[in-house]
C-alpha positions in Angstrom: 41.2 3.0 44.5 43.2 1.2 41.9 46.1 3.2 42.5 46.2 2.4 46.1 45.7 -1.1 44.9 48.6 -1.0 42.8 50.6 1.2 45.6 50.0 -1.3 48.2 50.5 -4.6 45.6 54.1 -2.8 45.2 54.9 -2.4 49.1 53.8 -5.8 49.9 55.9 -7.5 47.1 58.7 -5.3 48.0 59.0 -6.8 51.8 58.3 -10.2 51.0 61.5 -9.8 48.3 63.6 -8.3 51.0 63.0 -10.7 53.9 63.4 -13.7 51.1 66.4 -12.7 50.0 67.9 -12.1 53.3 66.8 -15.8 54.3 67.7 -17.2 51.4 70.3 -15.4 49.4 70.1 -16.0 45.7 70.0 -19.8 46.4 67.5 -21.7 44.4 65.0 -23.5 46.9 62.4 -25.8 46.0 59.8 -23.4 46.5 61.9 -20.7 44.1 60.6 -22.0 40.6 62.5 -19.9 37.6 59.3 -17.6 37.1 59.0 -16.9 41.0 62.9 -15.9 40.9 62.6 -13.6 37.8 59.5 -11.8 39.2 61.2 -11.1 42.5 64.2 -10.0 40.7 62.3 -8.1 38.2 60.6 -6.0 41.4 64.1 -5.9 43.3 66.1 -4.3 40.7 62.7 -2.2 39.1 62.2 -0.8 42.5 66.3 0.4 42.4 65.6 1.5 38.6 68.0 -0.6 37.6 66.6 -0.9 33.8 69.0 -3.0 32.0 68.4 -5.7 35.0 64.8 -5.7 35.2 65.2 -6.1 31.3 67.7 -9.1 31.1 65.1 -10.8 33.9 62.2 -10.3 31.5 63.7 -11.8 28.8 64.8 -14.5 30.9 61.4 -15.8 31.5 60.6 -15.4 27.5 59.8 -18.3 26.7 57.3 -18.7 29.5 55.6 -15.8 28.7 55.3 -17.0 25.0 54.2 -20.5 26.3 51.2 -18.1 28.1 50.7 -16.5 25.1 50.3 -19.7 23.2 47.4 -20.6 25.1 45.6 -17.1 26.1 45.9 -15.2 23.2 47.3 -12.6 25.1 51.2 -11.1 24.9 52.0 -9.0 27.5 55.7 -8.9 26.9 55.5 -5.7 24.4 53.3 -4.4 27.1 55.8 -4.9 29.9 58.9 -3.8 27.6 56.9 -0.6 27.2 56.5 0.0 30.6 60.0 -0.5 30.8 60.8 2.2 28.1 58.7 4.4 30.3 60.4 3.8 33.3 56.5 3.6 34.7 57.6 0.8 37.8 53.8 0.5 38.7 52.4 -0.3 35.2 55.3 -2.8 34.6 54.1 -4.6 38.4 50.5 -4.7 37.2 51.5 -6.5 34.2 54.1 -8.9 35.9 51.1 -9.6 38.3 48.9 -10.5 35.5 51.1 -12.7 33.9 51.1 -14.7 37.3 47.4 -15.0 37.4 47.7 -16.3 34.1 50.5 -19.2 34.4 48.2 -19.9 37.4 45.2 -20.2 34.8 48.2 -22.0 32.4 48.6 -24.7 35.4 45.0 -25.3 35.8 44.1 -25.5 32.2 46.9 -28.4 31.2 45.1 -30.1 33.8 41.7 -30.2 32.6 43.3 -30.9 29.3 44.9 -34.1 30.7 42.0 -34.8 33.0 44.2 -35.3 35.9 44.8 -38.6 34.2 48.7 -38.1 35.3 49.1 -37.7 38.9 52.6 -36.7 39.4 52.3 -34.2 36.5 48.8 -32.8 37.8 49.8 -33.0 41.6 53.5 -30.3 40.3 50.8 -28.1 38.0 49.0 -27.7 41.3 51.5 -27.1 43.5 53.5 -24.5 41.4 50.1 -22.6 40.8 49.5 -22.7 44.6 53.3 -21.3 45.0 52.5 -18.8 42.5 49.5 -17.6 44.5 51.0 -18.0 48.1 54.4 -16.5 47.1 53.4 -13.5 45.0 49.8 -12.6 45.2 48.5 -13.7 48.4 50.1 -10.4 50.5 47.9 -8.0 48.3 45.0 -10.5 48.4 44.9 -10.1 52.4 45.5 -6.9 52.1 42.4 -6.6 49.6 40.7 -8.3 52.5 41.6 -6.1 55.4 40.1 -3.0 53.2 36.8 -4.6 52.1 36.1 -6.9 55.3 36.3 -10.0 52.9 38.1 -13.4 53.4 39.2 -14.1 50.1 43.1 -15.2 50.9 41.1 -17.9 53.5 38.7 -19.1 50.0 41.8 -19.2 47.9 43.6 -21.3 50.4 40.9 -23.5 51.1 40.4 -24.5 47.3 43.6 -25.1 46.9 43.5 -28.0 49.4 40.5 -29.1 48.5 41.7 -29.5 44.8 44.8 -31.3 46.3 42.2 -34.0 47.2 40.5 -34.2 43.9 43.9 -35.5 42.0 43.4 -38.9 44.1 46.4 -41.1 44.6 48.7 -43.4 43.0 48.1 -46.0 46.0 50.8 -48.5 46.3 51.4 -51.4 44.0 48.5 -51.0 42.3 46.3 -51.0 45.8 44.3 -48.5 47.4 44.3 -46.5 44.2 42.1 -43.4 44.1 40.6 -42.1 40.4 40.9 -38.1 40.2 37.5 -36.1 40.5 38.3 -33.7 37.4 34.4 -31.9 37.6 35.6 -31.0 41.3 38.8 -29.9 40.2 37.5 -27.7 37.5 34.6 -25.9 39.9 37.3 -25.2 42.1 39.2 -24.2 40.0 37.3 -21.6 38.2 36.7 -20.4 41.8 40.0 -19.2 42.2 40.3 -17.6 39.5 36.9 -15.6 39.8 38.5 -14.6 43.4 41.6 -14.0 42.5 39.6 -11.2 39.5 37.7 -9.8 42.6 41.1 -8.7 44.2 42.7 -8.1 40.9 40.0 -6.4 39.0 42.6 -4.9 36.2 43.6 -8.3 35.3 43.4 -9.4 32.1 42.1 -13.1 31.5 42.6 -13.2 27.6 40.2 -16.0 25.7 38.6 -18.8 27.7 40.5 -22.1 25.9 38.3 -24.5 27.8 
């Protein structure tokens, strides 16, 4: 089962890379943050077992995987690098895929660390995070879905807007100012994450820094 998993993760990635790049080219877009563009090159070229590629795109997102690191105790760049050596495509995409989960955990957590006491920087944690999800993950989530009757893509989704609503707003001038419901956000956030490790039961959390 956790080979289809992965099998089906791969296929799913691989047509969402292919109709992106021929919309897009290799423009950058708003929605194309630096990590989205390595990991979509990283399965492009991996997929055309072009090594030395998928290798230069790995270490272009090194510091981001240190910065992951930093705050879950967990490296998983010697473990991708050694999937690399191996020339194993499938490992290396379960490994890129948990290091997504994880800078979606990464966005959350700064969050509750700033207690949503910074609007513009808590509403771009959330929205990358959401990006990270809808971009990357969500295909194989659906796909989860279809194969275990479940509607965890439509949970996901839904907390994500609801946790839109618990940053509250700036207001204007200093009127109609709304103060940001940080117990919500946390609940709802911990939600995702536990659905996200239903579809995604390989994934690997490292510590809890909360």
């Amino acid at each position: 089962m956790r080979k289809t998993a992965s099998i089906c993760f791969i296929l799913l990635l691989s047509l969402s890379i292919l109709s992106q790049h021929s919309a897009h080219g290799y423009g950058y877009a708003r929605e194309e943050d630096p990590l989205i563009q390595a990991f979509r090159a990283i399965i492009f070229y991996g997929r055309q077992a072009n090594w030395s590629k998928v290798t230069a795109e790995v270490n272009s997102i090194s510091d981001r995987i240190a910065d992951i690191h930093k705050v879950f105790k967990i490296d998983l760049k010697p473990r991708i690098e050694h999937a690399i050596q191996q020339r194993d495509f499938q490992i290396m995409v379960n490994h890129m895929a948990n290091l997504i989960f994880l800078a979606i955990r990464e966005k959350f957590y700064y969050n509750r660390q700033e207690r949503l006491e910074i609007f513009v920087r808590s509403k771009v944690r959330l929205r990358l995070a959401e990006e990270y999800y809808s971009t990357l993950l969500a295909g194989n989530v659906r796909d989860y879905d279809i194969r275990h009757k479940t509607k965890l893509h439509e949970s996901i989704h839904y907390r994500f807007a609801d946790a839109r609503n618990t940053l509250g707003s700036m207001g204007f001038l200093g009127a109609g100012t709304v103060k940001p419901n940080v117990k919500n956000f946390e609940i709802l956030a911990k939600e995702i994450e536990d659905f996200l490790l239903q579809a995604f039961p390989y994934f690997e959390t490292g510590i809890d820094p909360y």
